[in-house]
C-alpha positions in Angstrom: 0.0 0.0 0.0 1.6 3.5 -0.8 2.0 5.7 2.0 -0.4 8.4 2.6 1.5 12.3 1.9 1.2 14.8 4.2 -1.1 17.5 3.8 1.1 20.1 2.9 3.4 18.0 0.5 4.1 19.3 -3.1 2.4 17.5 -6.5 5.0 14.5 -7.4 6.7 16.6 -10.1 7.3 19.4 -7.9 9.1 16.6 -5.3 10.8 15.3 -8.3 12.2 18.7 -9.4 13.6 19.6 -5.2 15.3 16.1 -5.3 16.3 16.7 -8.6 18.0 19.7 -8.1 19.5 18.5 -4.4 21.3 15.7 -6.0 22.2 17.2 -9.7 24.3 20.3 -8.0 27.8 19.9 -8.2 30.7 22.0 -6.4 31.9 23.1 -10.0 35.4 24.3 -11.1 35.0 25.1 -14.9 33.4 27.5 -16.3 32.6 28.8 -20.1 32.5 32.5 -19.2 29.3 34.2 -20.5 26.8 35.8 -18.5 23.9 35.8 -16.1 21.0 38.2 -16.7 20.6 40.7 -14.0 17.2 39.7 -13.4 18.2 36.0 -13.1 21.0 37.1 -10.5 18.4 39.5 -8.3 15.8 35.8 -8.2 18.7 33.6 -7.3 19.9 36.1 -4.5 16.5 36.5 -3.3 16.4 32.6 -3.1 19.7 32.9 -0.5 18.1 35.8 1.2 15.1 33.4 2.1 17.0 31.4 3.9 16.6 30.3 8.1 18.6 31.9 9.6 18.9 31.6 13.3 17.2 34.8 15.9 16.5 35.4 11.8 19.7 37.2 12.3 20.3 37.2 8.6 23.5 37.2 8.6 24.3 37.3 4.9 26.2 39.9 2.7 27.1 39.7 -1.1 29.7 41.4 -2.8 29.7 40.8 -6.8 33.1 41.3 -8.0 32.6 43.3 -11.5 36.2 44.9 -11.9 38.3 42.4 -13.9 41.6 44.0 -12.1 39.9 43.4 -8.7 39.2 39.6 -9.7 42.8 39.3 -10.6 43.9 40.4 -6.9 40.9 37.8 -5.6 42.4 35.4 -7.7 45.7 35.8 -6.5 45.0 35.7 -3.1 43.6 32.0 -3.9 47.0 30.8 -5.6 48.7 32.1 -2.6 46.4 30.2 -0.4 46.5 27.2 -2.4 50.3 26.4 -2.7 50.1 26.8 1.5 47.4 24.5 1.5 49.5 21.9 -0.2 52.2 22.8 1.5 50.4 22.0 4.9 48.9 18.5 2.7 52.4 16.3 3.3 52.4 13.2 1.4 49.4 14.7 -0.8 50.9 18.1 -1.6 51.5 16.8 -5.3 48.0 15.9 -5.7 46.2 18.7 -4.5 48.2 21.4 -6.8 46.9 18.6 -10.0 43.5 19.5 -8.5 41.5 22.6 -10.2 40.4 24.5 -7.4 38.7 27.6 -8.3 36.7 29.2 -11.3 37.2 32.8 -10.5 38.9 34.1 -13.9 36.4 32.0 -16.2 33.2 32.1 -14.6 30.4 35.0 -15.4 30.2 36.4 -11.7 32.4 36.2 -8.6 30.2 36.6 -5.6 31.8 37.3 -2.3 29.4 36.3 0.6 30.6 37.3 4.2 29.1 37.9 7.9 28.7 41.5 8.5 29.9 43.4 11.6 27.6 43.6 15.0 26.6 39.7 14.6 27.8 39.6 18.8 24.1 41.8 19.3 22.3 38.9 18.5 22.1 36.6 21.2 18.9 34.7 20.1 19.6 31.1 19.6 23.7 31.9 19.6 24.8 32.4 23.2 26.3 29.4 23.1 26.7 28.2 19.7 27.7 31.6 18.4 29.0 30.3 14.8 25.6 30.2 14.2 25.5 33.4 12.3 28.2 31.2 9.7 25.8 28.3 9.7 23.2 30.5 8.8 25.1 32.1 6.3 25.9 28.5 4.8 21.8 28.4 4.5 21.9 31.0 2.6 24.5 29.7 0.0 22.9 26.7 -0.3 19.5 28.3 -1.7 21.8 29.8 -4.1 23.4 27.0 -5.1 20.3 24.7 -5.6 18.6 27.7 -7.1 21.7 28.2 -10.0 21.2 24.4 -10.5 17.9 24.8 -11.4 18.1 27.8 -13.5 20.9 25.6 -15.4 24.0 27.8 -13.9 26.8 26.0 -12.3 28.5 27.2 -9.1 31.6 26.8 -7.0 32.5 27.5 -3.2 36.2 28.6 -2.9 37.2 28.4 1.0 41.6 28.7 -0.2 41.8 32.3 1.4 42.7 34.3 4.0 39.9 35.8 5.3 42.1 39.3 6.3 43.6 39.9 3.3 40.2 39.5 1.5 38.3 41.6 3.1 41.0 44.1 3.8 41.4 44.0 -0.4 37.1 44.7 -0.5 37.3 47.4 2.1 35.0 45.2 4.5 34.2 47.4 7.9 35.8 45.9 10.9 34.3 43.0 12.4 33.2 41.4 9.1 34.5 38.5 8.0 34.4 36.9 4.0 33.6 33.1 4.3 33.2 32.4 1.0 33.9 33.1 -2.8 31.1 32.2 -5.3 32.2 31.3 -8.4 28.6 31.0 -10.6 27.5 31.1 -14.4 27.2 29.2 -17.7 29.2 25.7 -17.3 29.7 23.2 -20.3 28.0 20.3 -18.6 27.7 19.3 -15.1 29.8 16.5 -13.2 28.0 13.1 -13.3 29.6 12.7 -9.7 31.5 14.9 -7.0 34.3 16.1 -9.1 36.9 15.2 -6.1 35.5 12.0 -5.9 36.0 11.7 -9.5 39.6 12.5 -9.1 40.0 9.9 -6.2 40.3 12.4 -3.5 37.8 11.5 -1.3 34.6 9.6 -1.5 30.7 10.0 -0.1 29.8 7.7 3.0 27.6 6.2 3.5 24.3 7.6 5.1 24.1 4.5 7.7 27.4 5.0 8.8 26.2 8.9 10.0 22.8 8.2 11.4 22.7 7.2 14.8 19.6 6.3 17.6 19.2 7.5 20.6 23.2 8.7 21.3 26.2 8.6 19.8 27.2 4.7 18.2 26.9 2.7 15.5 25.3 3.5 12.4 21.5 2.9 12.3 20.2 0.9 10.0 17.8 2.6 7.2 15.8 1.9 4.4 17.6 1.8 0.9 17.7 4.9 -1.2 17.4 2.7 -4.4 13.7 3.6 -5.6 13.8 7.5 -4.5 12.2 10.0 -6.3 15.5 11.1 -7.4 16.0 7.7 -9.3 12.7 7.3 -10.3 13.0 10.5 -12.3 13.2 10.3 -16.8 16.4 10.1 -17.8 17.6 13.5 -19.3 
């Protein structure tokens, strides 16, 4: 017998098109250039500005990096990062500077997101988890991302930076603090998998090795994915 849906839940093709879009977005690294209509940026930054956000602090702030001499400096400040990075990798260094880690020259806008100053006034929900305000903003990027996906746009998340030079190169008031550079536009085709798990770098758990019951131990045993509405969707 097939399980009765709540209420509230959406038709089957509107399920099909959130799972769709959850599993389809990829952390992307190349880019084809071109560009994103302005109106299509303002819906998919409205999409991260709905985000939860806890005290609905709102914690976001986006910075789109027009200048192509200002993208350069961003840019360089990533290189920099990245040969430390590998640097602080050991036995991996070599693989890590094979990996392409960044999109900011090639793709249509860079999108600095970063916490603004005066996130200590909100206690609500933060006094004592106060990296709250960064989950929050993580919220927001991830409407973004899943957004872009479904508008056809790839996007990538670039972490390889110091957060002080950054923001001292955007002119950022004191107190702020740059978490992430969004690298987001036209993409050649998507990756059919993670593309570091593509390259051997890592690989996804699996999901009953994270869910526990009742307290931290072994992994609790769940039904099979296989048959989701992801997988049960037309190939395209």
């Amino acid at each position: 017998m097939t399980p009765q849906l709540p209420d509230h839940a959406f038709s089957l093709p509107e399920r099909q098109a959130v799972y769709r879009a959850i599993y389809e977005r990829r952390d992307m690294r190349h880019f084809c250039g071109g560009t994103v209509a302005d109106e299509l940026l303002a819906r998919l930054l409205s999409a991260a500005h709905h985000a939860p956000s806890v005290g609905f602090m709102q914690p976001w702030r986006f910075i789109r990096v027009r200048n192509s001499a200002l993208r350069q400096e961003v840019h360089a400040l990533i290189e920099q990062e990245r040969v430390l990075t590998a640097q602080a990798l050991g036995e991996r260094q070599d693989d890590f500077m094979k990996l392409k880690v960044q999109g900011v020259l090639d793709a249509a806008e860079v999108l600095v997101v970063a916490l603004p100053p005066g996130r200590e006034a909100h206690v609500f929900g933060r006094r004592t988890l106060p990296e709250m305000d960064l989950a929050s903003a993580a919220c927001a990027i991830q409407n973004l991302w899943l957004a872009a996906r479904a508008e056809g746009l790839g996007m990538g998340w670039v972490s390889i930076f110091c957060p002080l030079r950054l923001g001292q190169l955007l002119q950022m008031p004191e107190g702020s603090k740059p978490v992430a550079v969004l690298c987001l536009g036209p993409v050649a085709d998507f990756y059919d998998q993670p593309m570091l798990q593509a390259e051997k770098w890592a690989r996804r758990t699996a999901l009953s090795d994270l869910v526990f019951e009742d307290g931290w131990g072994p992994g609790a045993p769940l039904s099979p994915v296989a048959g989701s509405l992801h997988d049960s969707l037309p190939p395209h």
